[in-house]
C-alpha positions in Angstrom: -16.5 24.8 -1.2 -19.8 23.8 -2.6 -20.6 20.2 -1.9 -22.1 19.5 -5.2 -20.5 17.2 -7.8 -18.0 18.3 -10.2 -21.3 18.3 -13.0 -19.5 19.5 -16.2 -16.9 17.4 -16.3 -18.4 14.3 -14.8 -21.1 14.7 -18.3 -18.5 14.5 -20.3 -16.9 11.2 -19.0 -20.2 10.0 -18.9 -21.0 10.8 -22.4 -17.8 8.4 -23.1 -19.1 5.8 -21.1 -22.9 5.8 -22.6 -21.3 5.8 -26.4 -19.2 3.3 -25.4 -22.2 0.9 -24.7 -21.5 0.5 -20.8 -25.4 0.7 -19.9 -25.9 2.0 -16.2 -29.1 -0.3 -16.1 -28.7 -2.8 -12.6 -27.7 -6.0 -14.1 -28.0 -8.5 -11.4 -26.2 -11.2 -13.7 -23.0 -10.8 -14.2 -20.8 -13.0 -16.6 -17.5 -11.5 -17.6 -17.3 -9.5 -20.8 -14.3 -7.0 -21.6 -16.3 -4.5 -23.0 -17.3 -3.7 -19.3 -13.5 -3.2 -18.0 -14.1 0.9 -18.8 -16.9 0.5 -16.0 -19.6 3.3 -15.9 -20.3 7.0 -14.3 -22.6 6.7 -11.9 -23.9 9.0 -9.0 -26.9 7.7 -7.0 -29.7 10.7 -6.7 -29.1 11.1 -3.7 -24.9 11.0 -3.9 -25.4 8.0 -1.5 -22.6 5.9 -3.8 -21.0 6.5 -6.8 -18.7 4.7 -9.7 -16.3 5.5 -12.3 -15.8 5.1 -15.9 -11.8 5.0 -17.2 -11.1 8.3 -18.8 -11.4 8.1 -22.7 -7.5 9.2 -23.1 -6.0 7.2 -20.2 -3.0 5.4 -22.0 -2.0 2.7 -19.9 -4.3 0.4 -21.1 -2.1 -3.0 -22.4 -2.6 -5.1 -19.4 -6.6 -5.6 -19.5 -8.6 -7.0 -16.3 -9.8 -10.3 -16.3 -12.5 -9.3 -13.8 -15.7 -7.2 -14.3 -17.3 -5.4 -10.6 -20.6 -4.0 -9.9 -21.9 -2.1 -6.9 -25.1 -2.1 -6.7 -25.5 -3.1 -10.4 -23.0 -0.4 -11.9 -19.7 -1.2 -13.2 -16.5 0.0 -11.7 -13.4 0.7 -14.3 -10.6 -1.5 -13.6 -6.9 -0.7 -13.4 -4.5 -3.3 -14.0 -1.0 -4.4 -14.5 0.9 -7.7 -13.8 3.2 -8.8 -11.3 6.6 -10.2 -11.7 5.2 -13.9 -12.0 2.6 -12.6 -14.7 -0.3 -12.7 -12.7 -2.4 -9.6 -13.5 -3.2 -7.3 -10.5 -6.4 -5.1 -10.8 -7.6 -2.1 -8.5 -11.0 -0.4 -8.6 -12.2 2.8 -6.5 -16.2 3.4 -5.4 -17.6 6.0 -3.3 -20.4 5.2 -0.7 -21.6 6.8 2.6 -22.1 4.9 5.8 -25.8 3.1 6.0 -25.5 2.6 2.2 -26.9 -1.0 1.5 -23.6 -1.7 -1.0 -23.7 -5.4 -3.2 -20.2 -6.2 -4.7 -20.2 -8.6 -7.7 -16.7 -10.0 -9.0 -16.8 -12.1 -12.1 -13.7 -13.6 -13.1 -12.4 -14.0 -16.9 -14.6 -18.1 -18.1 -10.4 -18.8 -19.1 -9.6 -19.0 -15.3 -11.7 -21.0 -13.0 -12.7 -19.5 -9.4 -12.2 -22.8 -7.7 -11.9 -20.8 -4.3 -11.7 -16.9 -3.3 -11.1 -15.7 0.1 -11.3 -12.1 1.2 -8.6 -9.9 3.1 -7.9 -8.2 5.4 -9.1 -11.2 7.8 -11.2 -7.9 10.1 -12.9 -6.5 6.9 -16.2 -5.4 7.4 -18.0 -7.8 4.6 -20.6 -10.6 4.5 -19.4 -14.2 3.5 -19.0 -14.1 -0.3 -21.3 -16.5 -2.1 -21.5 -17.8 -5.4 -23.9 -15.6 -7.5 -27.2 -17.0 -8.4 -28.3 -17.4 -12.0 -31.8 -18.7 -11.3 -32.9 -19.0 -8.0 -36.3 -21.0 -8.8 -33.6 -23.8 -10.2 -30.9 -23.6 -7.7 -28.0 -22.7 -10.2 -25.1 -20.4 -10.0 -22.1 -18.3 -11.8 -19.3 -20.7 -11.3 -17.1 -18.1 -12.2 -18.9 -15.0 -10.5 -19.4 -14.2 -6.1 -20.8 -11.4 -4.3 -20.7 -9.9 -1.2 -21.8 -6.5 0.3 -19.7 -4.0 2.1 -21.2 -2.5 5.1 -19.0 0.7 5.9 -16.8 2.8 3.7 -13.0 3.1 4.2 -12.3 -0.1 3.6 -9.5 -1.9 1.3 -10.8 -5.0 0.3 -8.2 -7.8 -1.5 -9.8 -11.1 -3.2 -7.9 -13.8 -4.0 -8.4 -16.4 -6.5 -7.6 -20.2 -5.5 -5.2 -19.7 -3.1 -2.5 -18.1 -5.0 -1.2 -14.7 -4.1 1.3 -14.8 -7.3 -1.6 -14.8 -9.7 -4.2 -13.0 -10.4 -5.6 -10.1 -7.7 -8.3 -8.1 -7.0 -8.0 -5.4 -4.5 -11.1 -3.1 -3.9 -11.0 0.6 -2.7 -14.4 1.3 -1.0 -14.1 5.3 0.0 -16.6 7.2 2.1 -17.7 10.3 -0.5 -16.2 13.4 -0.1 -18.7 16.3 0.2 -15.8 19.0 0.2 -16.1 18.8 -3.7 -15.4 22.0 -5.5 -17.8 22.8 -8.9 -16.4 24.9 -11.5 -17.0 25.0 -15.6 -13.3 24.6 -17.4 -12.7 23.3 -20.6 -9.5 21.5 -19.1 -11.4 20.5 -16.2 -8.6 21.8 -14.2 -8.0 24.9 -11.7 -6.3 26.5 -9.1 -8.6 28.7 -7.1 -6.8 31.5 -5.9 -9.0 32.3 -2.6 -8.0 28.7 -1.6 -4.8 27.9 -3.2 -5.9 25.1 -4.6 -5.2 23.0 -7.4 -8.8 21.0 -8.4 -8.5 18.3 -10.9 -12.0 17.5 -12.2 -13.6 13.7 -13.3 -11.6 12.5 -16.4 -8.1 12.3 -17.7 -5.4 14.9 -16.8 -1.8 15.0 -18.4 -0.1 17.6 -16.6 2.9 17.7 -19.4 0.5 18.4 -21.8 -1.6 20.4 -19.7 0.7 23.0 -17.5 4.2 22.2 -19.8 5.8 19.9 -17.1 4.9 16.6 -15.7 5.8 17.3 -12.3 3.8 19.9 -10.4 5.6 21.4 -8.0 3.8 23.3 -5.3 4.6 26.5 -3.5 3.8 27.1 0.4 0.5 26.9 1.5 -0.9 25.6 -1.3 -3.3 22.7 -1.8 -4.3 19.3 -4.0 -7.9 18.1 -4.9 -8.3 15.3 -7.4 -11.8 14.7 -7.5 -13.7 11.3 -7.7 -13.7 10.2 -11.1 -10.6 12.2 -12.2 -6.6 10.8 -13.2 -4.1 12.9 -12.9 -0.8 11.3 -14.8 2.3 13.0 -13.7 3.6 13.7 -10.0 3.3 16.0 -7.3 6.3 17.7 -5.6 7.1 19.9 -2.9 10.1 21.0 -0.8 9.8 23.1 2.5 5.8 23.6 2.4 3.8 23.8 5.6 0.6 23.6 6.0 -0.8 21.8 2.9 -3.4 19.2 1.7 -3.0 16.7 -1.1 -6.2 15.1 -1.3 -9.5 13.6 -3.2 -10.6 10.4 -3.9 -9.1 10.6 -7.4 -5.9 8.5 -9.3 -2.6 9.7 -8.9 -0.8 7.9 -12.2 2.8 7.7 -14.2 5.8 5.7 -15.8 8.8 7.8 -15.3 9.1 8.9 -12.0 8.1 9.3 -8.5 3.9 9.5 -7.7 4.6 11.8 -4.8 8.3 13.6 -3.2 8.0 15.9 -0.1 11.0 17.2 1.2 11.6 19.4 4.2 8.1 19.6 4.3 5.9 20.1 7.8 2.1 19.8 8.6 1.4 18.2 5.5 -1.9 15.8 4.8 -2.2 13.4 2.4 -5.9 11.7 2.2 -8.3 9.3 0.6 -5.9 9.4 -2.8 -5.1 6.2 -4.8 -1.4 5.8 -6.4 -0.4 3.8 -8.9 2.8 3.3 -10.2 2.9 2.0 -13.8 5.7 -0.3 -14.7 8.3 1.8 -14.0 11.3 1.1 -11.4 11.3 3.7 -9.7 9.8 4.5 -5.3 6.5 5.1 -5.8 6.3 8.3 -2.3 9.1 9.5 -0.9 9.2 11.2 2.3 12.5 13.2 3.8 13.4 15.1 6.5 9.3 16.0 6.6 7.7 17.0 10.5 4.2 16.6 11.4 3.0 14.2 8.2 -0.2 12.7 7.9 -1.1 10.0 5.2 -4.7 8.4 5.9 -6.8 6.5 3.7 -4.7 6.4 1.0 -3.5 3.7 -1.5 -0.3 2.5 -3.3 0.0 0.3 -6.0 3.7 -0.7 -7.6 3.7 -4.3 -9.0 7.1 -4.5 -11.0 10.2 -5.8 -10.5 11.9 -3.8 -8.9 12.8 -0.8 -6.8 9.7 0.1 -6.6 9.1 0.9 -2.9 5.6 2.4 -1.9 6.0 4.3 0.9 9.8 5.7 1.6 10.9 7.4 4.2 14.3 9.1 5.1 14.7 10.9 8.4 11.4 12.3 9.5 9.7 12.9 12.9 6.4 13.2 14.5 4.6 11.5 11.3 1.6 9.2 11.0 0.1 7.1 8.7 -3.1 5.5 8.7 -5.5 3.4 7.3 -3.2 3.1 4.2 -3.2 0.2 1.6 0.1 -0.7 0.1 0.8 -3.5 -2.6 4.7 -2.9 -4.2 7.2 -5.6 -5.9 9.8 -4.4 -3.5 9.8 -2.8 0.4 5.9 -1.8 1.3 7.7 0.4 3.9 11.0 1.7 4.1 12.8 3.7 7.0 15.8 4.8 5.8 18.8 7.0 5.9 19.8 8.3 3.3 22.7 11.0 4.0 26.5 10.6 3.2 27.6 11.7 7.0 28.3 9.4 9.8 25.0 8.1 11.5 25.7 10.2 14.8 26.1 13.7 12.5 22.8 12.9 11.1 19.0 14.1 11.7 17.1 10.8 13.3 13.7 8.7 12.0 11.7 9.5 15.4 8.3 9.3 16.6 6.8 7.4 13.8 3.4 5.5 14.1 1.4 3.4 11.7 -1.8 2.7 12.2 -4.1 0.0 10.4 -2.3 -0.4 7.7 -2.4 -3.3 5.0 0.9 -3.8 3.5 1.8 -6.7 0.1 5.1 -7.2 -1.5 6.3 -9.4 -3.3 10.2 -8.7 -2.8 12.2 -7.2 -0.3 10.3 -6.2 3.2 7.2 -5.6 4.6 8.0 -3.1 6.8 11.2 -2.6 6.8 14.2 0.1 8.5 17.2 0.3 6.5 19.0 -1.1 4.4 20.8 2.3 4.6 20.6 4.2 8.2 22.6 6.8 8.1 20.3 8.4 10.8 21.5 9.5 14.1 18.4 7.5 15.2 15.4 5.4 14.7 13.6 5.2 17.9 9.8 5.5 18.8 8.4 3.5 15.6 5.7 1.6 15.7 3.1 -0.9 13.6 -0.1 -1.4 15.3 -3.5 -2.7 14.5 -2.2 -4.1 10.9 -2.2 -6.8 8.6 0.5 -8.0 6.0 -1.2 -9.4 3.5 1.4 -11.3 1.4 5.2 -10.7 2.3 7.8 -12.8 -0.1 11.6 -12.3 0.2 12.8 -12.3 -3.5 11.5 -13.7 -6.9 14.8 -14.5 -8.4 16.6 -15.6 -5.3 14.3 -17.1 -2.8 15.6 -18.6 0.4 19.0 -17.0 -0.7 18.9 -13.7 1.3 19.3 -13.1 5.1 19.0 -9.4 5.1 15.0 -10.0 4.6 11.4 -10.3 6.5 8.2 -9.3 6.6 9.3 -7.5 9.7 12.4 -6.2 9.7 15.4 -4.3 10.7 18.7 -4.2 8.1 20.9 -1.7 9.7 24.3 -1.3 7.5 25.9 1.5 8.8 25.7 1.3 12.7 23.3 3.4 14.5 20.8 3.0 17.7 17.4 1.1 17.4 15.4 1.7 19.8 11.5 1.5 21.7 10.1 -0.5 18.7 6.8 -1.4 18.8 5.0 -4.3 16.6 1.3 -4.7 18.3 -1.7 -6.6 17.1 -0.7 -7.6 14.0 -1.7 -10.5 11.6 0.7 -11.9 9.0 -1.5 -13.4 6.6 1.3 -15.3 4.3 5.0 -14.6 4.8 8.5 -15.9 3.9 10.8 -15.0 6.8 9.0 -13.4 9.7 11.2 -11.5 11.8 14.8 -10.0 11.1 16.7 -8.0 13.4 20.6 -7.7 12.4 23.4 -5.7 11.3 24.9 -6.5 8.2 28.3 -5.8 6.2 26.1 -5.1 2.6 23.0 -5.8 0.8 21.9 -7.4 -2.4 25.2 -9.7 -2.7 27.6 -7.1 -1.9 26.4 -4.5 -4.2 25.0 -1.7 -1.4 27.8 -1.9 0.7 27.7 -0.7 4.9 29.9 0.6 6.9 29.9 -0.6 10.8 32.5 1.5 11.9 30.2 3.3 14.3 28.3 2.4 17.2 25.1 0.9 17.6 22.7 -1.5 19.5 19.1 -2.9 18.3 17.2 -2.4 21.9 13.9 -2.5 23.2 12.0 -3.8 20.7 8.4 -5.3 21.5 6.6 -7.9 19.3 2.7 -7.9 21.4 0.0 -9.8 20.2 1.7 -10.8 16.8 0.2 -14.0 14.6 1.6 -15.5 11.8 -0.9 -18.0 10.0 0.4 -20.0 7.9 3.7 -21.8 6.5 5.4 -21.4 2.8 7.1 -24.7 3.3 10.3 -22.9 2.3 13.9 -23.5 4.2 12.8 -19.9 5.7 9.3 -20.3 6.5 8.5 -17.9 10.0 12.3 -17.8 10.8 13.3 -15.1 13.3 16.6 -13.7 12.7 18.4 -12.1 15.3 21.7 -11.0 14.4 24.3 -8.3 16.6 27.8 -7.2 15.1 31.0 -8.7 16.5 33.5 -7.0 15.5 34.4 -4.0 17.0 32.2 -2.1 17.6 30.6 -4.6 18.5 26.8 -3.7 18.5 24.5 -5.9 20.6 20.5 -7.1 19.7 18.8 -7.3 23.6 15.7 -6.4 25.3 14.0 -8.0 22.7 10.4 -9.0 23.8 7.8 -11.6 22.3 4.2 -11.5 24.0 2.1 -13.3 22.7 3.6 -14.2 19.6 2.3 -17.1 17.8 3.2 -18.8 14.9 0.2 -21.4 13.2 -1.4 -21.6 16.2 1.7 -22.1 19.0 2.9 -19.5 21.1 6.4 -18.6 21.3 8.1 -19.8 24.5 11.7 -19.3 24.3 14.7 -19.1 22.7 15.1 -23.3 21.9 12.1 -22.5 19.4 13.3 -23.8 15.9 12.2 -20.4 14.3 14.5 -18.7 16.2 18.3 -18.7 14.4 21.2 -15.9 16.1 24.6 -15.3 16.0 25.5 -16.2 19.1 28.6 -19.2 20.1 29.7 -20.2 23.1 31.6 -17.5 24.0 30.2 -14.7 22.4 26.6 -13.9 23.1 25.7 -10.6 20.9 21.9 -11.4 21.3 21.0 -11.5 24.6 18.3 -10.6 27.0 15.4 -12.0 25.0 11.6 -12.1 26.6 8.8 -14.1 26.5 5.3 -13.2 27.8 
């Protein structure tokens, strides 16, 4: 690899960008104009950071930004859609390396006022935004325009406006740059490299219908992924029983009609640094099954209709991690699941799975969530550490109406064994329902229908160092749910452990909390055995 950028293609795209009138002069005012959505193509001399214009041909373009952002006076292009409620949700990449001096300017659409912006996650690695000056000497300001700098890369930055997560959103992707770019000269600005079994996507617009005959590109064993900086590829990537792969870049992973990304059987497989983004279409957005030895870090989903539009699905895999991942969907951020037509105990298990500074948003559904269906054999060794959820509601259409959901949660409707679950250090920034551990008949008013005819137990499950900060005001606001089956076989919730959970401030001290609602009568105690630390 020659770590060099990607010259011929990145020309063209800037070409675009120039005749398009998005100057790459600094402009240290900035008032919102639509002309600038597009953004520019920018490298710094000396590849310290770098922007993106929007490809010329990319088609998804009905839903424009309301916000314009510079880095260091260049404009990024803006991504958009809206959200079930209408709001419009925008995304933005930028490259930078570490010791980069990096100034963010957001200005917001003069139609909206910016009465109030706060920035998550609540650990970023920013200074306090400010309102940008106009004139300094005469101590004015952009009322609709704030800044901030960024001090290291690999960060996911979300901005939102006057306190409403069901509006308008900004979410940032601030990527280190990748110096393990490939330079070749192709019309297409595409290649697969034969010495490295790799597929390059260059800067710009890629259909892969139009440009290999299908829109899915389905790769064979050992080979590799690289969208570039800069580049869209619209379509999705595929493979089944592949080891040893990367899918990777700092490029845009795009389409309407179908999964972004489907691994199955797969083992040894790294995903990195890619963005997602799943266009209007009700459909998961990744799915994982039956995959070994998975690694997804620094990578990004984005799914904002209703619904069905999972980010990150998951269906009987082991020894997998994710990390460092961004996910914003209109329906389960996470899903464990089990997704086989056997009996629980005749299938494969969901084992050993750790997540790792993750930010997860959804505006239906579950945060992270195992289930609904579980026919797995297993799901033990899970666990969320070091993470944020961002925004967590339970359902647009029927809020406060549906007990199988939480921003932490366990559905389980075919019975199977739960067990050493671990929730550690993590911040819920704005939830419905908190907590839900149960076993339930069916889903979605009846229309996913269990089967509890099998054994099972929810079981040594830890909640360490957990905060939730604030309150809806709805009927379910930071309710814990902890509900065991009756019926025979009966299947238990105990050895459930709270340390150090604490909800607006108070710790959780036992089981007469209000937040806390079970099953459990007089003489039949399915929940049982419940810690706090």
């Amino acid at each position: 690899m020659i770590n060099i950028r990607l010259l011929f293609s990145a020309l063209l795209v800037s070409v675009f960008c120039i005749i398009a009138g998005r100057a790459t002069e600094p402009n240290p005012r900035i008032v919102y104009d639509a002309s600038k959505i597009v953004g520019e193509d920018f490298t710094a001399p000396d590849n310290s950071f770098a922007t993106h214009c929007i490809p010329e041909e990319y088609p998804y373009r009905d839903t424009p930004s309301i916000f314009n952002v510079t880095v260091n006076g260049k404009y990024l292009g803006i991504y958009s859609d809206r959200n079930w409620w209408g709001g419009i949700v925008s995304f933005a990449m930028f490259e930078f390396k570490p010791g980069t001096k990096i100034e963010v300017k957001v200005a917001m659409h003069e139609t909206v006022a910016m009465n109030s912006f706060e920035i998550l996650p609540h650990n970023a690695d920013v200074s306090t935004p400010v309102r940008c000056d106009h004139d300094s000497t005469m101590l004015k300001y952009e009322p609709n325009c704030i800044s901030f700098t960024i001090n290291k890369p690999d960060q996911k930055i979300t901005l939102v406006f006057n306190e409403n997560y069901r509006h308008h959103v900004l979410h940032l992707f601030a990527n280190s740059v990748d110096d393990s770019q490939f330079a070749f000269d192709a019309r297409s600005g595409y290649l697969f490299d034969k010495t490295t079994s790799t597929h390059y996507f260059a800067p710009g617009y890629h259909n892969l219908k139009a440009l290999t005959g299908t829109s899915v590109l389905t790769l064979n064993n050992g080979e590799n992924v690289y969208v570039a900086a800069g580049a869209v590829v619209d379509g999705s990537i595929t493979a089944n029983g592949i080891r040893n792969s990367k899918i990777g870049g700092r490029g845009l992973i795009v389409n309407n009609n179908w999964l972004l990304t489907y691994l199955e059987n797969c083992h040894d497989v790294t995903i990195e640094g890619l963005t997602m983004f799943a266009y209007r279409y009700k459909c998961w957005s990744t799915l994982f099954g039956n995959c070994t030895g998975l690694k997804m870090t620094n990578t990004n989903i984005i799914a904002t209709r209703y619904a069905s539009v999972d980010g990150i699905d998951i269906n009987t895999c082991q020894d997998c991690e994710w990390d460092n991942c961004f996910v914003r969907s209109c329906d389960d951020a996470i899903a464990i699941k089990g997704l086989y037509q056997d009996a629980p105990d005749a299938c494969p298990a969901n084992r050993n799975l750790k997540f790792t500074r993750m930010q997860l948003w959804n505006d239906c559904n579950n945060a992270f969530g195992m289930g609904a269906e579980t026919h797995a054999s297993a799901y033990e060794n899970i666990s969320l550490t070091d993470s944020e959820i961002l925004f967590s509601y339970d359902d647009p259409n029927f809020h406060e109406q549906l007990e199988e959901r939480s921003a932490l949660n366990i559905c389980a409707l075919h019975g199977t064994y739960f067990r050493n679950i671990l929730f550690e250090n993590i911040v819920v920034n704005r939830c419905e329902r908190l907590i839900g551990l149960s076993f339930f008949p069916d889903f979605w008013f009846g229309s996913l229908k269990g089967n509890q005819s099998t054994p099972g137990a929810i079981t040594d499950v830890t909640f360490r160092n957990v905060k939730s900060l604030g309150n809806s005001g709805s009927s379910i606001a930071n309710e814990i749910r902890l509900t065991g089956w009756k019926e025979e076989p009966m299947k238990p919730v105990k050895n459930i452990t709270f340390e150090n959970l604490i909800i607006q401030g108070k710790h959780l001290k036992s089981m007469k909390d209000k937040h806390i609602v079970t099953n459990n009568n007089g003489k039949q105690k399915i929940v049982s055995d419940i810690y706090f630390k």
